[in-house]
N, C-alpha and C positions, 0 to 999 in steps of 0.2 A: 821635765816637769810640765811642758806644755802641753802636751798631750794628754796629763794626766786632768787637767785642768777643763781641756776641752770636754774629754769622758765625762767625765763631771756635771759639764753644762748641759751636753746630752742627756746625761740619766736625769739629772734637777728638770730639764723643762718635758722628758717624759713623763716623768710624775705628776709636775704642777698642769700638765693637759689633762688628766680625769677631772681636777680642779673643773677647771675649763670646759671639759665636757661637762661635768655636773651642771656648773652654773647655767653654760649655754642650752641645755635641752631642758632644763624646769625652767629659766624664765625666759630664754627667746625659742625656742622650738614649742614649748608648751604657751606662749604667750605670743609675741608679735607676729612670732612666722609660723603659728599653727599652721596657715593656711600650706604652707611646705611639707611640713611635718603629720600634717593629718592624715594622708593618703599611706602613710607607712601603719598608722593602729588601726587604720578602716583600711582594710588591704585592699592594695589594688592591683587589678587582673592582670596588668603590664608588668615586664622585666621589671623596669628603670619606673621607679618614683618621682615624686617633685620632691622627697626626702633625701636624692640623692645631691640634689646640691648643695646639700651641706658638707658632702665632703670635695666637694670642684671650690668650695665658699673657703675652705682650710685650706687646701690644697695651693690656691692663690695666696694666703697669707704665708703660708711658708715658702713658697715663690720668692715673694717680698722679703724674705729674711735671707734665703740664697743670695738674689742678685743682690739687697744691702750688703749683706756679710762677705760676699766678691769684690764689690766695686768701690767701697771704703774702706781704704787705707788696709786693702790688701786681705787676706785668710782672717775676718776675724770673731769674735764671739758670736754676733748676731748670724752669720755661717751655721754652728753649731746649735742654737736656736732652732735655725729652719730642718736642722737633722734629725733635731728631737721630736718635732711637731710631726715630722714625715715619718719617723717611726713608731711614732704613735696611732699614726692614720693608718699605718700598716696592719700594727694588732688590730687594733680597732673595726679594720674592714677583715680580719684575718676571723676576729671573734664573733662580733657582730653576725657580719653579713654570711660568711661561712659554716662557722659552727653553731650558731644561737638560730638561723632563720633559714639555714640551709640553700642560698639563694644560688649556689652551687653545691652539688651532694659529693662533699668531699669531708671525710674525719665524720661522718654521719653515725660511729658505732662508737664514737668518746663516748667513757663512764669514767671519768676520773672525777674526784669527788669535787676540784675546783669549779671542775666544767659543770658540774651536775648543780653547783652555787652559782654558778652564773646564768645556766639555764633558768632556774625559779626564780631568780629574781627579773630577771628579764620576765619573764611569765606574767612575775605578781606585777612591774611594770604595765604590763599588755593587757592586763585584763581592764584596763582603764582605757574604756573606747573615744572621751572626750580630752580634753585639755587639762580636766582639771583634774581633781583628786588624785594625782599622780604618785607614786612613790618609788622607789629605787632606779636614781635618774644618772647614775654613774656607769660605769661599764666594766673595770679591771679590778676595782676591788666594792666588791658590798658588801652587806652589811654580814656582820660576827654570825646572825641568826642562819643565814645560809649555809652556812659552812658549817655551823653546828647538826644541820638539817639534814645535811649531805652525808655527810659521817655516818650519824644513825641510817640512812635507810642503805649505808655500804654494806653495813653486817647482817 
């Protein structure tokens, strides 16, 4: 049963991170930490972004859930926390960084109609070169219209 429990906390705090991602990239990437986040919609001519430590910024908080979830009272929830977070960061740099902006040319010939809803809305995100007016600020699931979008132009 424990295990099942743990899976559990896994899948629960992979989901509640687009939560998380949403919040965090409309009001602190689009807000306090523009200044990080700007160099990623005004592209910039280097590999590595100042966009990119937001994922070294996660990566350390699930750190902190590892070494909490080890060094209290032994294997426990907050462990499984830092598992979900970490593989969330995974998709996340697997979708993002890979398939949506190609910052490796790997999976470059996806046409599947999800990928093709996460492309446009990533898109309709991007075409906003400032802070503001920003719209579809999630990453694994957006919005119905995408997906409807996608569909049609499969046939």
């Amino acid at each position: 049963m424990t295990i099942l429990i743990n899976i559990g906390i896994v899948l629960i705090t992979f989901c509640l991170m687009e939560c998380v991602t949403w919040l965090t990239h409309k009001y602190i990437m689009h807000g306090l930490l523009w200044v990080l986040h700007d160099d990623h919609h005004n592209k910039s001519p280097n590999f590595f972004e100042k966009n990119d430590y937001f994922f070294v910024i996660f990566a350390c908080i699930s750190m902190g859930f590892f070494l909490l979830g080890t060094f209290i009272a032994g294997l426990n929830f907050l462990f499984y926390i830092g598992v979900g977070i970490t593989l969330y960061g995974l998709a996340y740099f697997m979708v993002h960084d890979i398939l949506i902006h190609q910052r490796f040319k790997l999976f470059s010939r996806t046409n599947n109609f999800y990928f093709r809803a996460l492309r446009k809305a990533h898109k309709v995100h991007h075409k906003h070169l400032g802070k503001e007016e920003g719209e579809c600020f999630g990453m694994l699931f957006v919005p119905l219209k995408y997906f409807r979008e996608a569909l049609r132009t499969s046939k």
